[in-house]
Backbone bond lengths (Angstrom), bond angles and torsions (degrees), N, CA, C in turn:
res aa  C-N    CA-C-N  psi(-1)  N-CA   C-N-CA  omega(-1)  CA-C   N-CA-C  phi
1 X - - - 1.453 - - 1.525 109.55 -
2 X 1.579 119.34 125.22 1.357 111.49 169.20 1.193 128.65 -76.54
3 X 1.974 123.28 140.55 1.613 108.50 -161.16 1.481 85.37 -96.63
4 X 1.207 103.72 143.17 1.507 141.40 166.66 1.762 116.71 -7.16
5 X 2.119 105.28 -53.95 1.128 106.32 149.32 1.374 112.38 -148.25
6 X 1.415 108.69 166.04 1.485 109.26 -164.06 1.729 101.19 -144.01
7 X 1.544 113.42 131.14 1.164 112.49 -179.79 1.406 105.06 -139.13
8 X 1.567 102.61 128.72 1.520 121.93 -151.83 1.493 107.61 -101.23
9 X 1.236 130.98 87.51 1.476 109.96 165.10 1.786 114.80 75.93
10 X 1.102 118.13 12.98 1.793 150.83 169.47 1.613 88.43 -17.09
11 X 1.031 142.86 132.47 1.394 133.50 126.40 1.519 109.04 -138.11
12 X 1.384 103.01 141.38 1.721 120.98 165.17 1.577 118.59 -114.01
13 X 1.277 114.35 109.69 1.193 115.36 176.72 1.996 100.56 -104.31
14 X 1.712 88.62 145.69 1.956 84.94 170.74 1.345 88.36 -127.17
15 X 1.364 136.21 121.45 1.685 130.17 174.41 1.738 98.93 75.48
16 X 1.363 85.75 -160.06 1.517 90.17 167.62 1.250 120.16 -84.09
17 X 1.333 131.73 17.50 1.359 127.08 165.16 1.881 105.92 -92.74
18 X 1.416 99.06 136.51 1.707 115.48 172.89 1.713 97.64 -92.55
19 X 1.042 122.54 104.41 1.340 112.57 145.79 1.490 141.99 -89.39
20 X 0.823 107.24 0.61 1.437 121.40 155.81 1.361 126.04 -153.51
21 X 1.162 122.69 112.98 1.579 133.52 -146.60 1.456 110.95 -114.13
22 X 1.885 120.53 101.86 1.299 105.06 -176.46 1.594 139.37 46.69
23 X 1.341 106.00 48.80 1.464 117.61 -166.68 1.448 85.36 -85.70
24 X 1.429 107.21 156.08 1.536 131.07 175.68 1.662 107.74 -143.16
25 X 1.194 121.06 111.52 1.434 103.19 146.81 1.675 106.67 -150.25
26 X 1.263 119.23 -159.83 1.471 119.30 160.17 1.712 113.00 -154.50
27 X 1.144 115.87 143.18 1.595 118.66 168.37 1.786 126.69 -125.58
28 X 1.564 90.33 132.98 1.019 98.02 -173.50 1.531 124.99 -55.92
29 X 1.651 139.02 -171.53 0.968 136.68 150.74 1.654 111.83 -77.22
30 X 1.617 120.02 131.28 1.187 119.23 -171.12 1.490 126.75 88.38
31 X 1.562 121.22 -11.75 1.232 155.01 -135.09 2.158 77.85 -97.77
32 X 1.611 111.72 142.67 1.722 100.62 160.02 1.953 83.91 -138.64
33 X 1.158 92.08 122.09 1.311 91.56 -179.15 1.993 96.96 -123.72
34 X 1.586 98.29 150.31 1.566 112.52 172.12 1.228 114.84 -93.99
35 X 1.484 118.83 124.78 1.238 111.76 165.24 1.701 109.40 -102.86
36 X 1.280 108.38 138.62 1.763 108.38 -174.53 1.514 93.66 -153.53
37 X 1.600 102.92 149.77 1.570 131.44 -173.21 1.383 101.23 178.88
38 X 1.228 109.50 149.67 1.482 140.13 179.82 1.535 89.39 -64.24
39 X 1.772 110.56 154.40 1.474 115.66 -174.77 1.512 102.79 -61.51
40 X 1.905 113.43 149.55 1.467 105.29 164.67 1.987 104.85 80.56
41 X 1.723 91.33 -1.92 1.893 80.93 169.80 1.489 108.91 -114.22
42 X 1.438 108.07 39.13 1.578 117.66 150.65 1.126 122.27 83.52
43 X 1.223 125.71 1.75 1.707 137.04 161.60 1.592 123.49 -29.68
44 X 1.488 94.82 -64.35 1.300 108.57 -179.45 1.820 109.35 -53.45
45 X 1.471 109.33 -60.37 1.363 111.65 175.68 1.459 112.07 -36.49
46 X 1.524 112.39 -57.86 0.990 112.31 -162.03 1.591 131.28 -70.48
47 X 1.464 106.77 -18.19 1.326 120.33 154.63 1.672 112.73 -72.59
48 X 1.546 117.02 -28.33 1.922 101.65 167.88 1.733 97.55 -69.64
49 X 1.036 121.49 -8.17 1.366 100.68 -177.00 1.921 118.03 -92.43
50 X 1.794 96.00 -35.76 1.464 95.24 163.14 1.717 128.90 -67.21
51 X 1.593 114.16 -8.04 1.520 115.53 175.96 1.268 123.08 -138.45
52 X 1.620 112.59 40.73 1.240 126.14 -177.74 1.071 150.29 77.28
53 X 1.665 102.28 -7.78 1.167 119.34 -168.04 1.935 123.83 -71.54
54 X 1.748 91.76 -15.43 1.026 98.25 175.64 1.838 96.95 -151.56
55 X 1.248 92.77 167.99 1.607 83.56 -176.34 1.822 115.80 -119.47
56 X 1.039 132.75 116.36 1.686 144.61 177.31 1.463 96.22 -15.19
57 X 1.855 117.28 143.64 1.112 128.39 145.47 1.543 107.82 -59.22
58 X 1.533 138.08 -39.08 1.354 143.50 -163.29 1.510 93.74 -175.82
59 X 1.547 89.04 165.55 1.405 112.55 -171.61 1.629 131.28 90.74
60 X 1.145 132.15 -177.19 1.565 128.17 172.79 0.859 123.15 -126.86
61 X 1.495 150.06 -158.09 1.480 149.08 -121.82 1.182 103.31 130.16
62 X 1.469 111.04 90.49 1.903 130.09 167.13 1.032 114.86 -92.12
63 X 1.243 146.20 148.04 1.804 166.88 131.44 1.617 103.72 -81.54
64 X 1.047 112.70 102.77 1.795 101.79 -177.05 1.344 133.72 36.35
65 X 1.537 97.12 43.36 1.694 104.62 -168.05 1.096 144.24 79.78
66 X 1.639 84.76 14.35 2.346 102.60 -171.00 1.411 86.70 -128.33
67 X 1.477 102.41 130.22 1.219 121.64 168.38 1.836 136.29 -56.09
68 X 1.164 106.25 89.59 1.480 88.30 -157.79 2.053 111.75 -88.40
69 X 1.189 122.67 33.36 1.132 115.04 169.45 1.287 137.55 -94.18
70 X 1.600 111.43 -7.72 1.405 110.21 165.29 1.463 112.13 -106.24
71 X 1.488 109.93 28.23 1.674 125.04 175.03 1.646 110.57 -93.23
72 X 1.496 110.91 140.03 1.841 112.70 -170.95 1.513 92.69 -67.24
73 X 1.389 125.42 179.05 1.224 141.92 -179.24 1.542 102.04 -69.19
74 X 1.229 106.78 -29.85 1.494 106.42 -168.93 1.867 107.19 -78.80
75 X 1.583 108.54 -50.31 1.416 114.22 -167.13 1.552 94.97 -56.30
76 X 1.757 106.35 -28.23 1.805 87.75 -168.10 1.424 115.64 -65.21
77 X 1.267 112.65 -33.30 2.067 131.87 -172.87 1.992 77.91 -69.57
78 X 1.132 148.58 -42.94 1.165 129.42 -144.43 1.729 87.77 -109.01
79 X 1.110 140.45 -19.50 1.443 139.67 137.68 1.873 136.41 -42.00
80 X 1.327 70.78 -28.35 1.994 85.64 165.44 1.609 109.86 123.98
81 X 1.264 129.78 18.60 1.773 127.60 -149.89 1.685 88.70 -125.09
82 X 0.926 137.73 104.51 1.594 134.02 155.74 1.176 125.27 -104.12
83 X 1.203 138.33 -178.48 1.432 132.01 176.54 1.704 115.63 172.92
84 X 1.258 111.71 157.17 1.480 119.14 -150.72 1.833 78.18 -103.91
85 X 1.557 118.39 -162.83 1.281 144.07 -127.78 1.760 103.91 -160.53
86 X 1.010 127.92 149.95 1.453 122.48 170.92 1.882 96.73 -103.82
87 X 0.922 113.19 -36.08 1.583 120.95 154.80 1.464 131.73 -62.61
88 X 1.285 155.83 85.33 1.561 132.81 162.24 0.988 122.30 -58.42
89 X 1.221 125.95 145.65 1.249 149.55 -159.09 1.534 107.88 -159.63
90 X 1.501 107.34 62.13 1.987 113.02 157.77 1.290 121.02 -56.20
91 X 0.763 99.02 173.85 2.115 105.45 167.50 1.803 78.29 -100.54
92 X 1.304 106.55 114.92 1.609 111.13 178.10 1.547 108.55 -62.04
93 X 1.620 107.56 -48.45 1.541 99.13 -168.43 1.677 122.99 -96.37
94 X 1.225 105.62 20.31 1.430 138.38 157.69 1.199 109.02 -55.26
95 X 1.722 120.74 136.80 1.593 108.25 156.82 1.754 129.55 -73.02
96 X 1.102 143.66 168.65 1.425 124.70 -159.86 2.156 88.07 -68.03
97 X 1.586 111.72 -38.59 1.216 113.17 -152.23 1.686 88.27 -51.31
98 X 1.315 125.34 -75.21 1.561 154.39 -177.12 1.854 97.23 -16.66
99 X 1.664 107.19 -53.65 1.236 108.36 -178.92 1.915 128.77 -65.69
100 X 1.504 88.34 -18.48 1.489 104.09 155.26 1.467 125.33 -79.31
101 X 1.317 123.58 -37.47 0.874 125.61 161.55 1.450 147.02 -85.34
102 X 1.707 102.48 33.74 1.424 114.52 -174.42 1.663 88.28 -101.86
103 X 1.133 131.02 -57.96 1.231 152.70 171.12 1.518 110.25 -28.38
104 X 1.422 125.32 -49.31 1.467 133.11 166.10 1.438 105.67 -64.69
105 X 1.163 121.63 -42.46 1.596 122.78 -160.68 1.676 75.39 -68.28
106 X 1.492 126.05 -113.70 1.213 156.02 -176.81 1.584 93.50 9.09
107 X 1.613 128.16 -58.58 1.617 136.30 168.99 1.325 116.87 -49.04
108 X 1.769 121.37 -15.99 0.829 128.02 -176.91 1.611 107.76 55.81
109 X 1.159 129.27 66.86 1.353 147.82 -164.04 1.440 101.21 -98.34
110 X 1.240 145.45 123.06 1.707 151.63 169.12 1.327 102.45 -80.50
111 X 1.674 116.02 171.85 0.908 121.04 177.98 2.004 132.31 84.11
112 X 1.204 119.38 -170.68 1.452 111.31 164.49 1.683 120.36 -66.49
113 X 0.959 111.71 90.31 1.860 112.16 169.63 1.332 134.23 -23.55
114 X 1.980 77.07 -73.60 1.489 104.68 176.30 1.394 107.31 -57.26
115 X 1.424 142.88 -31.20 1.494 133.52 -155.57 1.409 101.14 -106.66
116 X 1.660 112.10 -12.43 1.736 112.84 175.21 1.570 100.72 -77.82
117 X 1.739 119.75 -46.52 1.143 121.22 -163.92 1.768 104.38 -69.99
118 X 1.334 122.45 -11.52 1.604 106.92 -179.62 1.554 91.15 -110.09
119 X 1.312 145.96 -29.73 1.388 109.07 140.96 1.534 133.13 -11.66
120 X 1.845 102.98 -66.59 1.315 86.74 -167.68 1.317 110.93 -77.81
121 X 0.952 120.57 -22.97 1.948 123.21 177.00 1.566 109.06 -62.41
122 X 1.475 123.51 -11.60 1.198 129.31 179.90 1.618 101.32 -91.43
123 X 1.137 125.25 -25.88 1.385 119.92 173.43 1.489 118.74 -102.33
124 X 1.302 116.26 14.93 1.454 118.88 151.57 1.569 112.84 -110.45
125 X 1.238 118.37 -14.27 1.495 127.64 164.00 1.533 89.86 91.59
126 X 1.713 111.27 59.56 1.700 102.67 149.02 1.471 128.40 -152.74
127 X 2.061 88.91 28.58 1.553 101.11 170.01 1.737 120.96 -36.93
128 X 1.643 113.19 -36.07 1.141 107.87 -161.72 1.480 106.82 -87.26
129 X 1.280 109.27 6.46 1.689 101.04 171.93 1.540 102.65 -123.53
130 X 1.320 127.27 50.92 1.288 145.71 179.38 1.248 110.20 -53.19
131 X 1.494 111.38 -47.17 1.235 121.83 -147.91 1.562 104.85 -120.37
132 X 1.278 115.34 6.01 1.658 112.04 165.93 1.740 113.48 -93.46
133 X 1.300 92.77 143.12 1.719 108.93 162.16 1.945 99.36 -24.31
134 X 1.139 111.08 151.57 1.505 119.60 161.32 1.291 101.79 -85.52
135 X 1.208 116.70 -25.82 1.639 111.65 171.44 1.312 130.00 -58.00
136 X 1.288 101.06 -11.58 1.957 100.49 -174.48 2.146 86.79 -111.66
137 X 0.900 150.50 -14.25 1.046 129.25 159.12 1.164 124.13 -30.65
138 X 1.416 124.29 164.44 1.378 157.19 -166.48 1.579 97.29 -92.97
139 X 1.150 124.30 171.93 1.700 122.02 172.52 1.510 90.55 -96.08
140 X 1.331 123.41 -43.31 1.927 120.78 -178.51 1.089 90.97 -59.67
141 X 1.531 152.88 -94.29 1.849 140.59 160.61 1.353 123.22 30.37
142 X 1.625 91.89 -84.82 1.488 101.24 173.99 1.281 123.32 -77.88
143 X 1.459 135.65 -4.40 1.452 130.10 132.57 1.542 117.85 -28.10
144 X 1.886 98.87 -67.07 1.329 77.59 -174.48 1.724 133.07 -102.23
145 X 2.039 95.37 27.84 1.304 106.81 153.02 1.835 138.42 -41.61
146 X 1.892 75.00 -45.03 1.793 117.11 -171.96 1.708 106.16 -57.75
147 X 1.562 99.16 -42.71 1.612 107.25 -150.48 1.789 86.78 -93.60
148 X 1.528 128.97 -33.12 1.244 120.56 -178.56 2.108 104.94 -72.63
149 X 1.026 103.02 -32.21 1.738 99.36 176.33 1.528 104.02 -55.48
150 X 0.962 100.64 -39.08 1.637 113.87 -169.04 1.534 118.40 -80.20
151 X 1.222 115.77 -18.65 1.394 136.83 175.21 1.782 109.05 -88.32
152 X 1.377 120.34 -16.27 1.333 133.39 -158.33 1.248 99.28 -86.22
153 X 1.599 113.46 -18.83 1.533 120.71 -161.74 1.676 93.48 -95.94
154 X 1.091 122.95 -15.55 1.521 103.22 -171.39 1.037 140.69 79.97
155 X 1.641 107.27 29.63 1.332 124.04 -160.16 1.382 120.66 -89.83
156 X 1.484 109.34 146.15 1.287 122.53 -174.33 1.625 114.31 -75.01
157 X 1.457 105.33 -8.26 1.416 109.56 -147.89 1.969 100.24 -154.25
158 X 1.106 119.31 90.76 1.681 102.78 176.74 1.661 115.13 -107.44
159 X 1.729 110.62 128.35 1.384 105.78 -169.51 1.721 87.74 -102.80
160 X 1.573 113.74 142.19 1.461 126.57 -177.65 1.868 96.88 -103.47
161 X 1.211 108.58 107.09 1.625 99.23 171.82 1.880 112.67 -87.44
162 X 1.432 118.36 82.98 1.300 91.04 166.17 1.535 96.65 105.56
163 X 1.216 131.15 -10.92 1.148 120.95 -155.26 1.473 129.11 -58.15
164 X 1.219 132.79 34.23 1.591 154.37 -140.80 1.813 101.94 -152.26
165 X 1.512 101.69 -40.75 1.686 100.48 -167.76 1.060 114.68 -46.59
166 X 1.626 123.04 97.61 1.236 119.04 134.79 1.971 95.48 116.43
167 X 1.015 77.64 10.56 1.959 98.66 166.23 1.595 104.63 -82.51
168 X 1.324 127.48 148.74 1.481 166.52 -161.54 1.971 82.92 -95.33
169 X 1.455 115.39 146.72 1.601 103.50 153.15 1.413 122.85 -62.11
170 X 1.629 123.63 -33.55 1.193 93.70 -171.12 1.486 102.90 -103.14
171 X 1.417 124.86 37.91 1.500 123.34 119.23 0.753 149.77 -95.64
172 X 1.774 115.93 -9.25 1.603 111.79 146.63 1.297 125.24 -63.09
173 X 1.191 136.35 -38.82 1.531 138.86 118.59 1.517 101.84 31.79
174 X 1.610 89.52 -105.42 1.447 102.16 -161.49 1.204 101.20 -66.06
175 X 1.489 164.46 -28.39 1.467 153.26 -170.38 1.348 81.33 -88.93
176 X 1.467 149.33 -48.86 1.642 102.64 163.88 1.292 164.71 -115.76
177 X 1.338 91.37 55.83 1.555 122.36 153.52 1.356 125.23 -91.39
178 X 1.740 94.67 -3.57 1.572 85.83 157.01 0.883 130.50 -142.16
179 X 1.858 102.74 35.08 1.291 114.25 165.79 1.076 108.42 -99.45
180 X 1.510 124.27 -5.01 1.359 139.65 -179.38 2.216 110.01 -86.04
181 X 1.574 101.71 -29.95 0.883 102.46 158.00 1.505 125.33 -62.27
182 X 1.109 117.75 -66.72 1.147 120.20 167.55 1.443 125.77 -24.39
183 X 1.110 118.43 -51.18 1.866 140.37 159.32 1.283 76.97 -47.71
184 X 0.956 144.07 -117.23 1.729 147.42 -126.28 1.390 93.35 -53.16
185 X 1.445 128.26 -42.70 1.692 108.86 -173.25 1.629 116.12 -73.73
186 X 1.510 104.66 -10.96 1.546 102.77 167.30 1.772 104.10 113.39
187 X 1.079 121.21 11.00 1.516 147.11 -174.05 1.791 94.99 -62.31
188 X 0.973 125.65 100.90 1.483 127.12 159.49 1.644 107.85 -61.96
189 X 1.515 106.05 133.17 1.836 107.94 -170.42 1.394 105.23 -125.37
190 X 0.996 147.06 145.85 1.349 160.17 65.58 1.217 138.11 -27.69
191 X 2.050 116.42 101.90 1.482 101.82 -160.69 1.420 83.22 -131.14
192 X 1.413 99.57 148.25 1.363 109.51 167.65 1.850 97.47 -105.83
193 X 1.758 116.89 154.32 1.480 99.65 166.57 1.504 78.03 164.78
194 X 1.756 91.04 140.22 1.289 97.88 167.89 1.805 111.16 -117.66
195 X 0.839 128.04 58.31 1.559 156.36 145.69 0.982 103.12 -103.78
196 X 1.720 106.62 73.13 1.702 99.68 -178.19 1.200 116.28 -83.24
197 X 1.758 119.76 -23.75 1.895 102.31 176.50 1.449 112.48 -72.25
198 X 1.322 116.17 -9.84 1.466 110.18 157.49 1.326 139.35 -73.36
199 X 1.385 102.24 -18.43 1.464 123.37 -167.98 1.669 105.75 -91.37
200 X 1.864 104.07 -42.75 1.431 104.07 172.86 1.677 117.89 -56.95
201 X 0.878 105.36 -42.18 1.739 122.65 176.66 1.870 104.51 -37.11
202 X 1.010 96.08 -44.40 1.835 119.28 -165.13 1.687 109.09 -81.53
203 X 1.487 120.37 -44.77 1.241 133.75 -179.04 1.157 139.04 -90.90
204 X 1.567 139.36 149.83 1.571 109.59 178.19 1.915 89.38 -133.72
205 X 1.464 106.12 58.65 1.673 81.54 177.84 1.922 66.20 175.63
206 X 1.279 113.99 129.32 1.914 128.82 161.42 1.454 122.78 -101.90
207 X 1.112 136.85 106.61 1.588 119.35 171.16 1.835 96.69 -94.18
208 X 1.004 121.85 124.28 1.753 125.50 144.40 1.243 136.08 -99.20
209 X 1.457 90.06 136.49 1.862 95.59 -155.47 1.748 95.45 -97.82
210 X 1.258 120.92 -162.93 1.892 135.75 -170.94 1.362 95.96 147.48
211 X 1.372 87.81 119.45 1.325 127.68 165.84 1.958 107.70 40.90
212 X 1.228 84.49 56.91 1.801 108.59 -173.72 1.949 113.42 78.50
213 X 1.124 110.72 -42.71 1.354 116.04 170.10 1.551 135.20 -47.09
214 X 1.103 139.41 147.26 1.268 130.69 158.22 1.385 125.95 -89.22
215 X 1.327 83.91 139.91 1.858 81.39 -164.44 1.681 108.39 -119.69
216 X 1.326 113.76 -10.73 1.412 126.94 171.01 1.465 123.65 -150.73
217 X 1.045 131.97 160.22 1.552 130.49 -152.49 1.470 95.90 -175.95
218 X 1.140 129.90 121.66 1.953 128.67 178.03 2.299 93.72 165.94
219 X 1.739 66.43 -158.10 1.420 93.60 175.62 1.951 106.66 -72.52
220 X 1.549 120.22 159.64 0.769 111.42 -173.30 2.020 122.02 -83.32
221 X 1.523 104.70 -8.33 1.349 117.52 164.55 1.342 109.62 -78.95
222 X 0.895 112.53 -44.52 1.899 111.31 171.64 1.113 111.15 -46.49
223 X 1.569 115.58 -77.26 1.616 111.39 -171.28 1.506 121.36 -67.76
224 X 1.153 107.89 26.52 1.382 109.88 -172.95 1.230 112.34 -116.01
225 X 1.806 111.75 -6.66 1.532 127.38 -149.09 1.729 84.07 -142.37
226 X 1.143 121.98 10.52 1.393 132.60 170.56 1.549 118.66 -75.46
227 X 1.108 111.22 97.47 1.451 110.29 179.10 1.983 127.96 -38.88
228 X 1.178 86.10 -30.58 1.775 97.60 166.51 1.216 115.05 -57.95
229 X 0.983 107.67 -60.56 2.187 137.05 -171.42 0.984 86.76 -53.49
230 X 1.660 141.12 -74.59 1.690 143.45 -179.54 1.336 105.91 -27.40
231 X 0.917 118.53 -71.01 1.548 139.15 -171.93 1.674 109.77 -49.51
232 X 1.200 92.27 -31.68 1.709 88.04 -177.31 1.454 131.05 -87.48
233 X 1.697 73.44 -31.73 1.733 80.70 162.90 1.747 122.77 -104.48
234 X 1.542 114.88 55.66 0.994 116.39 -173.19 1.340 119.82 47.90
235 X 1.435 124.08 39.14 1.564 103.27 151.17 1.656 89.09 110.74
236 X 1.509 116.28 -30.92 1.724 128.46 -171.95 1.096 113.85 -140.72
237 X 1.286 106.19 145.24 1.889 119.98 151.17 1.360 120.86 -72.76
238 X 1.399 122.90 90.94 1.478 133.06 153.79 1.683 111.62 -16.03
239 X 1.865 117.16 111.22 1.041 105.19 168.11 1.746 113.00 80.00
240 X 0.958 107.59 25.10 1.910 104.87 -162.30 1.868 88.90 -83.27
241 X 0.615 120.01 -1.62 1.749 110.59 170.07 1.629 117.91 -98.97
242 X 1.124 104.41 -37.35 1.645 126.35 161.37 1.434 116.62 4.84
């Protein structure tokens, strides 16, 4: 059976620096896997490399067995691959509904818009602020402004960059209960985040990266009890209560 996506031997070099060095893994359909590394151990890259944003020194990048590296950033989101931002970036003076519905337009989406876009705001739990500015949101809000734009696309595949930065606990809380929703609707995840006892809570499968490489891949008690993983993060897990 082919998994959902598969990335072969990935590397990005800029100069003589490798930032991501021969990465391998694959994910299933349904699959929520954590990605975690100490800052600067290549996560971020390595997600511009799974959605176009940047393109591999070597290696590949499958969607069900179709090659997605000589695809624009856009065909890949319209191939099934989306992904959120460690930054938001709304159309501020947009209503939240409108900001869902830039994403349908652009997908070229048929049908009722407006009633797809409060769908999806109904499954991040922010139908009822449809109709306010993105500007008066919350930063926990506009988190899950980020993750409903990203949901608009119809994706087979959603990567979370970070999705915790700079959230209150009881707004990581609430963004995950509905990242947990999402899990129940069948949402394949990719999260990067270093709030890892928050992140373990969320996942059932860890890859850890160092110094672009992977250095662990399992269950999320395993790689956590991985003598490498220790090591990388100085001796600790950053945030392990999180």
């Amino acid at each position: 059976m082919t998994a959902l996506l598969e990335a072969q031997e990935v590397t990005r070099r800029f100069g003589g620096l490798t930032a991501v060095n021969a990465v391998s893994f694959s994910v299933d359909e349904g699959d929520a896997v954590g990605l975690i590394g100490a800052n600067g151990a290549g996560k971020t890259t390595l997600f511009n490399c799974l959605t176009g944003f940047d393109k591999p020194t070597s290696g590949e990048v499958r969607l069900r067995g179709r090659s997605l590296l000589k695809m624009a950033r856009h065909k890949v989101v319209r191939a099934g691959v989306a992904r959120t931002f460690q930054i938001v970036k709304p159309f501020p003076d947009l209503p939240v509904l409108a900001n869902v519905m830039v994403p349908l337009i652009v997908g070229r989406a048929s049908g009722d818009l407006r009633a797809q876009a409060l769908a999806v705001l109904d499954r991040v739990g922010l139908a009822a602020r449809a109709a306010a500015p993105s500007s008066q949101l919350s930063e926990g809000d506009l988190k899950r402004l980020e993750m409903a734009r990203a949901l608009a696309t119809r994706p087979s595949l959603l990567l979370l960059d970070e999705p915790f930065a700079g959230l209150s606990q009881s707004e990581i809380g609430v963004l995950s209960d509905t990242i947990r929703q999402l899990r129940a609707d069948g949402t394949t995840l990719i999260v990067v985040e270093h709030k890892i006892g928050s992140l373990l809570r969320l996942v059932d499968r860890v890859v850890a990266m160092d110094q672009g490489a992977v250095i662990a891949d399992g269950e999320p008690e395993s790689v956590m009890r991985d003598p490498a993983v220790v090591t990388a993060y100085l001796g600790g897990v950053p945030d392990a209560q999180g």
